[in-house]
N, C-alpha and C positions, 0 to 999 in steps of 0.2 A: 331703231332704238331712239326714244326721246332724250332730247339734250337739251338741260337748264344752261342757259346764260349768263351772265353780267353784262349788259354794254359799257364799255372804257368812260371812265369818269372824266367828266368837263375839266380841263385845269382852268380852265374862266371859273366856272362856278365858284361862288363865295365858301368858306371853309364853315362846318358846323359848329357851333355855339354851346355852352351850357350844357345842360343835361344829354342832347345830341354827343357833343365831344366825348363827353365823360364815356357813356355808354358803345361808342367806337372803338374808343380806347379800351375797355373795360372788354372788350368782347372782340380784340386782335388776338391775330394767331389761335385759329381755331384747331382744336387738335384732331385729330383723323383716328378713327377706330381703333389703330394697331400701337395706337401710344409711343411714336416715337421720337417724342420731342419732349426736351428736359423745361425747355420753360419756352416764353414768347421770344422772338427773332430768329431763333435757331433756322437751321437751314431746310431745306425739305429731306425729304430720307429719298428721292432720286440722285443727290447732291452729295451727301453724304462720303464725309473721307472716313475712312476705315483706318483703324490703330492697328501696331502691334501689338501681342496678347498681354505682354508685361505691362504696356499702358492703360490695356483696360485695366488691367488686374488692381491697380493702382485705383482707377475710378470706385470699383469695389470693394477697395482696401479702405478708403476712409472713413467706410462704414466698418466693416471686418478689424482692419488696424488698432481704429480708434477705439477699439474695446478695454484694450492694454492699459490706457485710462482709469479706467475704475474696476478693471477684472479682477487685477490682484485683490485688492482690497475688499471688494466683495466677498471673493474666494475666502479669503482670511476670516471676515465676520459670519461667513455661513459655515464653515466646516474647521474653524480654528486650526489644532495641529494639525490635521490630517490633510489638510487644503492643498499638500504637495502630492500626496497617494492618489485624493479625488481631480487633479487635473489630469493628473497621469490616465487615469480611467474618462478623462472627458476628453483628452489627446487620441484614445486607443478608439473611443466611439468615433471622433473626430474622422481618424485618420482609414478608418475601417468600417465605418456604416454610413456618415457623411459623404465622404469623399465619393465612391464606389455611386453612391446614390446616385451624385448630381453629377459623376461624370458620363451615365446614363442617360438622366435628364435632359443633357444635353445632345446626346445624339437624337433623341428623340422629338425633340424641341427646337430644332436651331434658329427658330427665326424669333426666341426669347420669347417663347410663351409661357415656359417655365410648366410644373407639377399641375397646378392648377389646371390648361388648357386638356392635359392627358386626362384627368379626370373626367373632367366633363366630355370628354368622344368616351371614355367609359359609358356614363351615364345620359341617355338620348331623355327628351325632350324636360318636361317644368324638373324631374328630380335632377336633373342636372344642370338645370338652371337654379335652382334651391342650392346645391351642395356647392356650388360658384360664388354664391353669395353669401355662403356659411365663411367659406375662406377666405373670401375678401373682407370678412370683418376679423379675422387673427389677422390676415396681411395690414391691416388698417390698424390694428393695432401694435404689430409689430411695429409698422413705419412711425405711426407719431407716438405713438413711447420712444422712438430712438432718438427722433428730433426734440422732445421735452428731457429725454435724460440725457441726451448726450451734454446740451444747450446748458442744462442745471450741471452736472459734470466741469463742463465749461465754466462755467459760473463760479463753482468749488474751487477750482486753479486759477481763475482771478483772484477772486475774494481773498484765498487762505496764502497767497504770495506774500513773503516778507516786505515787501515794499510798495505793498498797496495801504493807502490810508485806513486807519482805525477804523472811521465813518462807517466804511463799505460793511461790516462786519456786521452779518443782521440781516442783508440788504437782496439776499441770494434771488428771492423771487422778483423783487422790479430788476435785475441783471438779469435775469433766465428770461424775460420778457422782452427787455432791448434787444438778445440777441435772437430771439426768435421772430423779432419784428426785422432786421435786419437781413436776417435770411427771405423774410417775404418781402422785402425790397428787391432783393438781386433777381428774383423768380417774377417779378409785375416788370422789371427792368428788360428780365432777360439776357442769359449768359451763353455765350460757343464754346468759350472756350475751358470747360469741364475739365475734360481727360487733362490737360495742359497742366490746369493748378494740382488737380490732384496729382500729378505725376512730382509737383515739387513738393507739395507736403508730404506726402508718403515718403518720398525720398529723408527729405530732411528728417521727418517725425522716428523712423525706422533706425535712423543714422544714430540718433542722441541715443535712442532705446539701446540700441546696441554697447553706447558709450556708459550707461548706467548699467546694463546689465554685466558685462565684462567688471566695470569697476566691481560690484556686489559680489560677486561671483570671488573675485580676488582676495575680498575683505572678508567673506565665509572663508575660505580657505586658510589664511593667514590667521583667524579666532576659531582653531579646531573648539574651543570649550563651547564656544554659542551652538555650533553642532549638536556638542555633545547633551549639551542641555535641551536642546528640542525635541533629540533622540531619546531621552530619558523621561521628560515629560509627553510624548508618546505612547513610552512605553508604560507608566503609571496611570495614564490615565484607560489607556484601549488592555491592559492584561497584555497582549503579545502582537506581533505583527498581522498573521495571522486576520484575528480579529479585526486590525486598522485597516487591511485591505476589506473586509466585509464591509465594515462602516463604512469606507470610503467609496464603495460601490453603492452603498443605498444613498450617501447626502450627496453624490455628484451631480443630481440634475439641482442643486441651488446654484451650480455653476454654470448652468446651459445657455449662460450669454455670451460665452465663445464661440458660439456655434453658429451666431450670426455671421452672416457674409456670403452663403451659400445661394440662396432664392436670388438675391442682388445680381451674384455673377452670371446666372443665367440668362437671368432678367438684359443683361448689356451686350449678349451675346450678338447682338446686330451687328454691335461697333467695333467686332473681331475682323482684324484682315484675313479672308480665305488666300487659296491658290489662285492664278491666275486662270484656270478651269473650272473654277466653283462654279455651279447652279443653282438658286434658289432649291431644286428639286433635289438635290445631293451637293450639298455646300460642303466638303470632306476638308477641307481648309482649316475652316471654320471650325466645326468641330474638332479639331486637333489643334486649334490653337485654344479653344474653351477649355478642354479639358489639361491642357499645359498649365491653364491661368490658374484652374481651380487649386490644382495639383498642387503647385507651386507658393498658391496666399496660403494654402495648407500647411505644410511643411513649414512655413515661418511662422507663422500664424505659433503653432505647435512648439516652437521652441521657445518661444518668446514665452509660453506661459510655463512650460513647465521651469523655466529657469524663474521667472520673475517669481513665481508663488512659490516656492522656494527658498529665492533671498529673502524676501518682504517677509515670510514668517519667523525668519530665524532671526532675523535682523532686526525689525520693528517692535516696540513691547505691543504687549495685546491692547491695553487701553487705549493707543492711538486710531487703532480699528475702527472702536467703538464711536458714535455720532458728537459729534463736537470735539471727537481729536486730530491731531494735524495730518492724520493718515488715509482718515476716510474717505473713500472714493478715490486717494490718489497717491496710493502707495509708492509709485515709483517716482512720483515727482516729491513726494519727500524724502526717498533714500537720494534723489539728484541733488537738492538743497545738503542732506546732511552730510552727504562724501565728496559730492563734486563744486560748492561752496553757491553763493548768492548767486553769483551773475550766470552758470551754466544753469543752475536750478531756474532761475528766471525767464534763460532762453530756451528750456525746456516748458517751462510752464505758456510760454509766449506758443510753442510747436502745439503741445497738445489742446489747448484754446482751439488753433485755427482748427485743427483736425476733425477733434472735436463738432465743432461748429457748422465744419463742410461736412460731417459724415448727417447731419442734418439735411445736408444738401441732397445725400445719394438719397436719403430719407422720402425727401419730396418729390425729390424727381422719380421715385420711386411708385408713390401715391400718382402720381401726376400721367403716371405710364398703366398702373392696372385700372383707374376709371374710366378712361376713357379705350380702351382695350377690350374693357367687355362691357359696361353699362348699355353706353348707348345703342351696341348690337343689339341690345334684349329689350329696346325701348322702356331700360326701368332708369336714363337720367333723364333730368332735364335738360333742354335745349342749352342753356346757358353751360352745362356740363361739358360741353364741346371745347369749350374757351380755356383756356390756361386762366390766364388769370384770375376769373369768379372763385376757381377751385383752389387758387395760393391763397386767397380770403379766409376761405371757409377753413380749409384746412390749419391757419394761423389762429384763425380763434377758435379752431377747438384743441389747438397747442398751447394755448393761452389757458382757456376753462381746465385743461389737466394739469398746467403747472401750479394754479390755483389749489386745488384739489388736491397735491402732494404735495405743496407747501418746496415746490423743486428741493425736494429730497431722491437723492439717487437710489438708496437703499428702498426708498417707499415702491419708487419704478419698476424695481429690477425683477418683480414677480408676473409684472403684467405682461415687461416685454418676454420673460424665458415663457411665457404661458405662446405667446401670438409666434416666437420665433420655433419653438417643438413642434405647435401643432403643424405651422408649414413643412415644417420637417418631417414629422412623422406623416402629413399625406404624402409627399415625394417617394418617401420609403413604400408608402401602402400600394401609391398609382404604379412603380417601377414594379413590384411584387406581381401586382396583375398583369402587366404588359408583357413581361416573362412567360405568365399562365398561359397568359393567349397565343404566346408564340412557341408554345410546347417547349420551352426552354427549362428542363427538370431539376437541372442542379443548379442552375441562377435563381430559379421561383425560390427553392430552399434557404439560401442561400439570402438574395431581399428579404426573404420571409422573415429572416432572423430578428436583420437590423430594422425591420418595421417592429419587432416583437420590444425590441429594445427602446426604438422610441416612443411606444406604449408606453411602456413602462417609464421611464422618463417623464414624457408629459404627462400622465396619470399622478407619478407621484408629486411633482412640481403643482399639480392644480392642490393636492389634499396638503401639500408645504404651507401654497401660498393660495387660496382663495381666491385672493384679489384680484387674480389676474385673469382669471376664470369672469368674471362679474364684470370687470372692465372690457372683456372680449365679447363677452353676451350683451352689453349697451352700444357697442361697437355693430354687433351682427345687429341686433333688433332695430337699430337706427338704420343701417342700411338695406336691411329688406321693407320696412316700414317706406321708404322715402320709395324704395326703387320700384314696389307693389302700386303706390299711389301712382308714381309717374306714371309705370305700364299703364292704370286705366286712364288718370290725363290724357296718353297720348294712342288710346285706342282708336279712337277718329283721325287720324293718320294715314297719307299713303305710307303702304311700308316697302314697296318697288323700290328699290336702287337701278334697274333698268327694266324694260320691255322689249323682248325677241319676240320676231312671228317667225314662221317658216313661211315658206314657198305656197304651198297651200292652204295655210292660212288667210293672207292677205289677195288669195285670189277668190275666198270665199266671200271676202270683205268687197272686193270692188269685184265682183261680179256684174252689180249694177249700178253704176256706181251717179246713174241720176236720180233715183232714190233715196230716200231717207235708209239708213242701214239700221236696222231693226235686228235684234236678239233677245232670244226669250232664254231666261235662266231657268235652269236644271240641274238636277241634282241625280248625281252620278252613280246615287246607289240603287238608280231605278233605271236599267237599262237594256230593258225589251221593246220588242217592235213598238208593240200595244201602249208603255209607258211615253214614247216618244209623240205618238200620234195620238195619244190621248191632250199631251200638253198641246202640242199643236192647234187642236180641233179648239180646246179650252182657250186659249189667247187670240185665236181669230175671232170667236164669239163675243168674249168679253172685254177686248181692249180694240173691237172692230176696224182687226187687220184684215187687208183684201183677201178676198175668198180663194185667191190662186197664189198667195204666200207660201211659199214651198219652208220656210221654216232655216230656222239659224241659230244652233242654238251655242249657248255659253255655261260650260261646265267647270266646275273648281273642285277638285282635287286635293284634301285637306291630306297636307305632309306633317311637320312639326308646329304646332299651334302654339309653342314654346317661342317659336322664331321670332324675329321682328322684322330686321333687313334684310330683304333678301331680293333676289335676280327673277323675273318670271321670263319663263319662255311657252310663249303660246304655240299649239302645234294646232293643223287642220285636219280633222280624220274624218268617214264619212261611217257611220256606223247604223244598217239595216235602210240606206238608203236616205238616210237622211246625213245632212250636212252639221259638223258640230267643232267647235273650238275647245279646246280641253287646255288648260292650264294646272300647274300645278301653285298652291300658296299655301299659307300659317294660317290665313284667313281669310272668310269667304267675299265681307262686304267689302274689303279693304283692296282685294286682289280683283274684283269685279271692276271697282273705280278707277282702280289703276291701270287695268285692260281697256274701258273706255276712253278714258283722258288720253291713252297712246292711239288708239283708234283715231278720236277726233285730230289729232296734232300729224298723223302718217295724212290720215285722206283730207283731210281739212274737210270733210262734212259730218253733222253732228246726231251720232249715235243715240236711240233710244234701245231701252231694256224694259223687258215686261218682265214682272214678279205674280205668281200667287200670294196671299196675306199668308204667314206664317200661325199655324195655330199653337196654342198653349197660354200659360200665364205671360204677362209682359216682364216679371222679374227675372221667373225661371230664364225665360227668352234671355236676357242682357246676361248674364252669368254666365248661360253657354258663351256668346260672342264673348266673354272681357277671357274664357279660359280655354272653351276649346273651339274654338273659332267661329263657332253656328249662330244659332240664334234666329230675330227677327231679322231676316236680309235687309227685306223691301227699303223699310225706313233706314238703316242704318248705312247702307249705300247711298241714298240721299245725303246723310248726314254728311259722309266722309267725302260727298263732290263736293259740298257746300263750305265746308273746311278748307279745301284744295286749290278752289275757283271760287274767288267772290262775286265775280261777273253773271250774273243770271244768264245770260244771255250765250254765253261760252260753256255752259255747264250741260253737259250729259242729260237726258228727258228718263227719267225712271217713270216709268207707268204700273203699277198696282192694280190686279183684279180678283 
């Protein structure tokens, strides 16, 4: 097996300067495939201390939690009276198609790969590399819509506090900026200690909700008439109950942004403590502390709205709702001000800022986990994609460019993110349904069947509500297949080897003689008779005037998923019709050719030639096959990709052409 290096850096040596520095800095903490590291310094994931499931639960509550924020009042301006009927029904999907989903998800997934990864072992080679990248543009949207509206959210409970200066008022979008600039300080800094804070804001944030909820709850009770009056303006305006449950069933999905928190929790499922018996292979710990967590931010989750949407309707007049009243986006932090007086409203409005702010946090570290988790496998990021930091950049100004663009308006948001947060949903629902199929499991397939049915339906109507978030998801998808298309051919010239294995008989075929130049003639596997073998043969010693007693060595590739990118080759030695042959399996031909010889020369330390036929056809056709299904013109194209590999002429593999 070949092994890259570092030799240990000089501490004499002089430190780097300038654009050097910058660019050291700029490109620490590179992140590893499996994305699981929240920003730069974090620990490595062999290191890794493990939480209790209540802590994670916590880490994915700041995103889940912090919805309470602006849910009410959302709820209120999308479905008016009925806003208490349609949570109830967002509760019952919640608790019943949700739940059920991703406590599935998780058995199936435990090392947080989430819906997405089941999918794609669905679907083998580019369509499931396509439908991967269709989702990571709702996932991308979901996350930085959460971080622009939590942030503008945020902004709203600054600004609209009584004891913030006049000035500020107006000021919402340079606020929604600061704090999104802020959040990508802490992520270029680098934070450990995550779970820790979120375990104190959830707590405290959860604590006050409960303090406001309990009060409202008291104050409805104690004004039977405002009941009575909401119950009668129900009834006038919907004809009869009846009917407010139908209505309340079709406008539920404008409420579908309580539904976030689900993808996230699975998503963290690493940082769950199993049993002291857990295996990666059967982590059973694990999964029963995920599925506790989910269970669990459920059920609060759940009560917290149906009581808030509730008080907030009966309690608030309507026109507070609406955009420039004191209600908008943060209904509950104005029932705290009007019942619970200045200073608790204030240190409520203080709880759900930071919440707020950090649910931001889960936001990126979210983004920060699905790019490099599946990009770089498929060779569609760039090299710099590896890095944390380049990607807190990027991702901050196009946090920036969307708060621009909704003028950080919450209500403007709230379509794009239920559009990014359904669709995830609804594939979890669709991929459980299938996994069921396959596993002859007849009344669970029914059964997911349902609640995929549901959140069809759901996101279908939520796109024809709201448009925008459909159009905001499709510039989200078209930019990252656009970028990750271009990369993949970028970085076509590429080794795509992460190792080299030979067998026993391999390497004996190799040093057989091993004062010799080692010479292999390529071949192609789909020609595999006597006559085809010894014809190449007879052909390469004519034309590239190999010795007349060259008994022949040849080197075959084996095209598996031409989808792939990294992947492991293992060269085996078989001898077929008396002739001696090296068979390899790879994505691609020229690419797994070069990387078979660079491990040749680096095992024996003597330096490999390969003899090619010229590939016939057009030279365009020719590059189109190699950039998609792995063919093409070999000859040149494995030149290219030593030339790429090894700059040293001299060190470089002899490809011969005849």
């Amino acid at each position: 097996m070949t092994t890259l290096s570092r030799p240990p850096a000089d501490p004499s040596a002089p430190r780097p300067r300038g654009w050097t520095s910058f660019r050291t800095w700029l490109l620490f903490g590179l992140q590893d495939s499996k994305g699981r590291h929240p920003g730069p310094g974090v620990v490595s994931a062999a290191h890794e201390k493990k939480h209790h499931w209540w802590q994670v639960m916590c880490l994915t509550g700041v995103d889940y939690f912090s919805t309470l924020g602006y849910q009410p009042a959302i709820a209120a301006l999308a479905a008016g009276v009925i806003s208490p009927l349609a949570t109830i029904v967002l509760v019952a999907v919640t608790l019943f198609g949700a739940l059920p989903v991703y406590r599935r998800v998780a058995g199936e997934s435990p090392r947080g790969e989430g819906s997405i990864a089941m999918l794609e072992r669905l679907l083998p080679r580019w369509g499931g590399k396509l439908l991967v990248l269709v989702l990571l543009g709702f996932a991308a949207t979901d996350f930085m819509i959460t971080m622009t509206l939590s942030a503008a959210d945020a902004t709203a409970h600054f600004i609209q506090n009584p004891v913030m200066p006049s000035w500020l008022q107006g000021q919402n979008v340079p606020v929604t900026l600061v704090l999104l600039a802020l959040l990508a300080a802490v992520f270029l800094r680098g934070f450990k200690e995550a779970i820790g804070v979120a375990v104190v804001l959830v707590v405290l944030y959860l604590g006050l909700n409960v303090v406001v909820v309990a009060t409202t709850v008291v104050e409805v009770l104690a004004h039977p008439t405002a009941v009575g009056d909401w119950w009668q303006l129900l009834w006038t305006s919907h004809g009869n109950p009846l009917m407010a449950v139908a209505i309340a069933c079709i406008v539920f999905p404008k409420l579908a942004l309580g539904l976030s928190g689900f993808e996230t929790g699975v998503a963290v499922m690493p940082q769950v403590q199993g049993d002291p018996d857990d295996t990666e292979a059967k982590p059973t710990g694990r999964i029963r502390g995920t599925r506790r967590m989910l269970t669990t931010a459920a059920l609060i989750m759940s009560s917290f709205l149906i009581t808030s949407s509730f008080t907030t309707v009966v309690l608030i007049p309507e026109r507070e709702f609406e955009p420039g009243g004191q209600a908008n986006g943060r209904a509950l932090a104005f029932l705290a001000h009007e019942y619970l007086g200045l200073g608790f409203g204030t240190v409520y409005d203080i709880s759900t800022i930071a919440i707020l702010w950090f649910a931001g946090a889960s936001a990126m570290a979210g983004l920060l986990n699905l790019v490099p988790r599946y990009l770089p496998r498929y060779g569609m990021a760039p090299e710099w994609a590896k890095a944390v930091r380049p990607l807190v950049l990027v991702f901050t100004l196009v946090g920036f460019f969307i708060t621009f663009v909704f003028n950080a308006d919450v209500d403007a948001q709230g379509g794009a993110y239920a559009t990014g947060v359904l669709v995830l949903m609804t594939s979890a629902a669709v991929a459980v349904t299938l996994s069921t199929r396959r596993r002859d499991q007849r009344k669970r397939m029914i059964g997911f069947g349902a609640i995929a049915a549901v959140f069809v339906y759901t996101t279908v109507a939520n796109v024809v509500e709201r448009p925008e978030g459909i159009r905001i998801a499709a510039v989200f998808i078209a930019g990252i297949i656009g970028i990750s298309l271009l990369s993949r051919v970028r970085r076509s010239f590429e080794l795509h080897a992460t190792h080299v294995h030979m067998d026993r008989n391999a390497l004996e075929f190799i040093l057989d003689d091993g004062t010799e130049p080692i010479r292999l003639i390529a071949h192609e596997p789909l020609r595999l008779t006597a006559e085809a073998y010894r014809s190449k043969l007879v052909s390469a010693i004519e034309v590239s005037h190999l010795p007349l007693n060259y008994h022949g060595l040849f080197l075959e590739v084996v095209l598996d998923d031409t989808s792939d990118f990294e992947t492991e080759l293992y060269v085996k030695g078989i001898e077929r019709h008396g002739y001696r042959i090296l068979e390899v399996h790879g994505p691609v031909v020229a690419n797994t050719i070069a990387s078979v010889l660079l491990h040749i020369r680096d095992v024996t330390g003597l330096m490999p030639h390969i003899y090619f036929r010229w590939t016939e056809g057009n030279p365009m056709t020719n590059l189109l096959r190699f950039l998609f299904l792995g063919e093409g013109e070999i000859a040149p194209v494995t030149r290219e990709v030593l030339r790429e590999a090894e700059p040293e002429v001299s060190r470089r593999p002899w490809v011969h052409v005849g």
